[in-house]
ZAMARGU-4260 file (C-alpha; in steps of 0.2 Angstrom, whole numbers, plus 5000, padded with zeros to 4 digits):
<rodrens>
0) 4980/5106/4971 | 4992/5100/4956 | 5003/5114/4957 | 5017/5102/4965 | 5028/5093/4953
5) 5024/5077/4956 | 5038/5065/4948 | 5052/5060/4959 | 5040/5064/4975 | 5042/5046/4980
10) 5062/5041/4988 | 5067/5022/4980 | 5059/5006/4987 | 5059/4989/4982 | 5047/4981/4993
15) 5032/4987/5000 | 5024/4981/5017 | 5005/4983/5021 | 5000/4979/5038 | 4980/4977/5039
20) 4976/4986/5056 | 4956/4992/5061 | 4951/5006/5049 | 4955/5024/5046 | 4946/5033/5059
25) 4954/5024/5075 | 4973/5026/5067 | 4982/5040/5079 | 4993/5053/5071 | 5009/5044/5073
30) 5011/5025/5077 | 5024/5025/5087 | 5018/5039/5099 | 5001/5033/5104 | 4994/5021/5116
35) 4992/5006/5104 | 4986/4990/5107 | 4998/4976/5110 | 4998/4969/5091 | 5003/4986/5084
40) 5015/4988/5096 | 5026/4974/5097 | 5025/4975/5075 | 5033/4992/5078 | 5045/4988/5089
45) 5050/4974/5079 | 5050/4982/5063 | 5061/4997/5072 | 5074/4986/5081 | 5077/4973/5065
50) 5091/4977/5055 | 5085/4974/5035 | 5090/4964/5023 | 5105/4976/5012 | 5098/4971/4996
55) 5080/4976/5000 | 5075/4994/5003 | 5058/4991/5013 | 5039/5002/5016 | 5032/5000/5030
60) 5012/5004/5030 | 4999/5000/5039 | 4980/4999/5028 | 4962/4995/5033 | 4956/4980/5036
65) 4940/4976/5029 | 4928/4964/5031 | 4922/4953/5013 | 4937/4962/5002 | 4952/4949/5009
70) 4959/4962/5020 | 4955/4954/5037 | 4964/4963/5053 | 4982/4953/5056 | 4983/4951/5036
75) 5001/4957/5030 | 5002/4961/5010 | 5019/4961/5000 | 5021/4972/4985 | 5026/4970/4971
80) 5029/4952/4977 | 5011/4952/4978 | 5006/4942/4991 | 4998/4941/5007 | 5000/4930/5024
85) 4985/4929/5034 | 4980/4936/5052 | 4999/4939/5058 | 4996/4936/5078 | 5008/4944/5090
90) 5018/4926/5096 | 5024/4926/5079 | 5028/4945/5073 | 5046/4942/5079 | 5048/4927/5068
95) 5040/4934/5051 | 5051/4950/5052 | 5066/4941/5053 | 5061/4926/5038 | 5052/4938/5027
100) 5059/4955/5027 | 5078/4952/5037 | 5084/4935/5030 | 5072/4936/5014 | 5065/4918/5015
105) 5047/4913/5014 | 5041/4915/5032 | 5042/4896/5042 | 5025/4896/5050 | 5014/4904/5037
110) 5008/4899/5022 | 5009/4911/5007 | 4993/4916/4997 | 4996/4924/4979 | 4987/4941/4976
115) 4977/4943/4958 | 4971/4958/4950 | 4973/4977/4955 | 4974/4983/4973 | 4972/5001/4974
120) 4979/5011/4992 | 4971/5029/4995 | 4979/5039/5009 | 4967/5040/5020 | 4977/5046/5038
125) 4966/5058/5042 | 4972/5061/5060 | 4989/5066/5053 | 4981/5079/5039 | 4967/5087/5038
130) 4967/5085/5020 | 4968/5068/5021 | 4953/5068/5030 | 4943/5077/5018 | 4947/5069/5001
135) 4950/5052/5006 | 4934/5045/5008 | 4926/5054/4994 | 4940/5045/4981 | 4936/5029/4989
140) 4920/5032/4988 | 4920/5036/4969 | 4932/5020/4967 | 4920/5010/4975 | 4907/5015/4964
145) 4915/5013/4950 | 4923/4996/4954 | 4906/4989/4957 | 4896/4999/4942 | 4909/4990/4929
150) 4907/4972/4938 | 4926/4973/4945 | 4923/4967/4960 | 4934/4952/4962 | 4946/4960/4951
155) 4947/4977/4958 | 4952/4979/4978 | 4952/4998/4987 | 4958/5001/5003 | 4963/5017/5015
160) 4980/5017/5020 | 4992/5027/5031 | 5003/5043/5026 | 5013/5039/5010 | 5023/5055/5007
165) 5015/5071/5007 | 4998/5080/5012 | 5005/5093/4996 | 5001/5079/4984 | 4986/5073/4988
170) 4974/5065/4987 | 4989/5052/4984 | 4983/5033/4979 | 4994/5017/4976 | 4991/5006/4961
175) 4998/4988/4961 | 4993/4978/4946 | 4997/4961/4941 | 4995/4960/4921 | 4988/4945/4911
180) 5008/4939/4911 | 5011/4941/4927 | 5019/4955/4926 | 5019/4966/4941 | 5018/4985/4944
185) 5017/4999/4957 | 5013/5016/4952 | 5011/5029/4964 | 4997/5045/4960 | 4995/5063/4968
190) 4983/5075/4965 | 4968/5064/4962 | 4951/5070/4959 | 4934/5058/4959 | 4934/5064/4940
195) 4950/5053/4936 | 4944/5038/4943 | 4933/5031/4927 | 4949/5035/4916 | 4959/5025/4930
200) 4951/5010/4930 | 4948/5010/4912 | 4963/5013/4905 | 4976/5010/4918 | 4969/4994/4926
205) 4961/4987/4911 | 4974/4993/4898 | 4988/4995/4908 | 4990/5012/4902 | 4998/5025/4914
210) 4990/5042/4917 | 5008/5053/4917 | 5003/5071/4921 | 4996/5062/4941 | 5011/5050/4941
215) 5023/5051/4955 | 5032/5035/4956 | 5034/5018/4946 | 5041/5003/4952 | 5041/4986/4940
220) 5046/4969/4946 | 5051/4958/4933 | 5058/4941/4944 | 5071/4949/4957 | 5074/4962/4948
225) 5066/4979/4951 | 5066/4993/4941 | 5061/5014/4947 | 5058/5026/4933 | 5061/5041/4946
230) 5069/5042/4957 | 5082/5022/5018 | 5071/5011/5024 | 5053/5020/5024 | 5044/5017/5038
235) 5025/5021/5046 | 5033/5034/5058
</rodrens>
């Protein structure tokens, strides 16, 4: 690990899509190939049938829904718009596709909850890579502890998600932080240990410094205009 050059590993987005679904360990290797129940499926279907918005290019991922942390199965999260609609059921996953992510609108039927504090994604698709499998849920782990040691909890948020670009780079993690101005920011990590994590949440989430020498990707929304520092719709699949 940390032999990959890690900026510029991450293709352009604008938005990101989180998709709450079970946890880790019953996700298959690929979505799309798998007997899946009959939520996931009609949200993949959907999702690969719908033609995008031009102006928006869109990830798709699905995360782990967990019980007490806001992440409740169904849950569908909107970065760096940062906001969540709850427990998307199958008679309307046609109808939030085309309001939220084809015609751009606030979805008709759901009601829009704003996301606070730092939400922190660690690929955690352990059915697709091995290695995904072996670090993931030592970092979240060490996030964990951290997070309650310093009294974060409420502020704080750690989740497993599906693959986001590349096994060589991991373990990969997420960061979307809203700061005291409401200014919001993604920045995507690779090649993190369980040593790095007190310096994350320390500097990065409390001081909104970034740690270069693990950084992969930035993304900073600021209104409807969002801005990449590196540099196709990217999909679960």
């Amino acid at each position: 690990m940390g032999k990959k050059k890690l900026d510029g590993t991450v293709p352009r987005y604008d938005r990101h899509i989180l998709l709450c679904y079970q946890n880790s360990e019953a996700w298959p290797p690929w979505f799309h190939k798998s007997k899946l129940d009959t939520f996931l499926k009609l949200f993949i279907n959907h999702v690969s049938h719908f033609e995008f918005t031009k102006f928006w290019q869109t990830m798709v991922t699905i995360c782990e829904s967990i019980e007490g942390t806001g992440y409740d199965e169904g849950d569908v999260l909107i970065f760096p718009d940062m906001i969540k609609y709850k427990r998307l059921k199958d008679s309307y996953i046609g109808e939030f596709i085309d309001d939220v992510l084809v015609k751009d609108v606030p979805w008709a039927s759901g009601v829009q909850e704003k996301l606070t504090g730092c939400h922190i994604f660690v690929c955690a698709h352990g059915s697709l890579h091995e290695i995904y499998r072996l670090c993931a849920p030592i970092l979240i782990e060490k996030l964990n502890e951290v997070v309650e040691a310093r009294g974060l909890q409420g502020q704080v948020y750690v989740s497993g998600c599906s693959d986001v670009y590349g096994p060589e780079y991991a373990p990969n993690l997420i960061v979307y932080r809203s700061d005291s101005e409401g200014r919001v920011t993604g920045h995507w990590y690779g090649h993190v240990t369980p040593r790095d994590v007190p310096y994350l949440l320390v500097y990065h989430f409390g001081k909104g410094e970034v740690i270069l020498h693990k950084l992969r990707f930035v993304i900073l929304c600021l209104g409807l205009c969002s801005l990449h520092f590196t540099f196709c719709l990217l999909s679960i699949w």
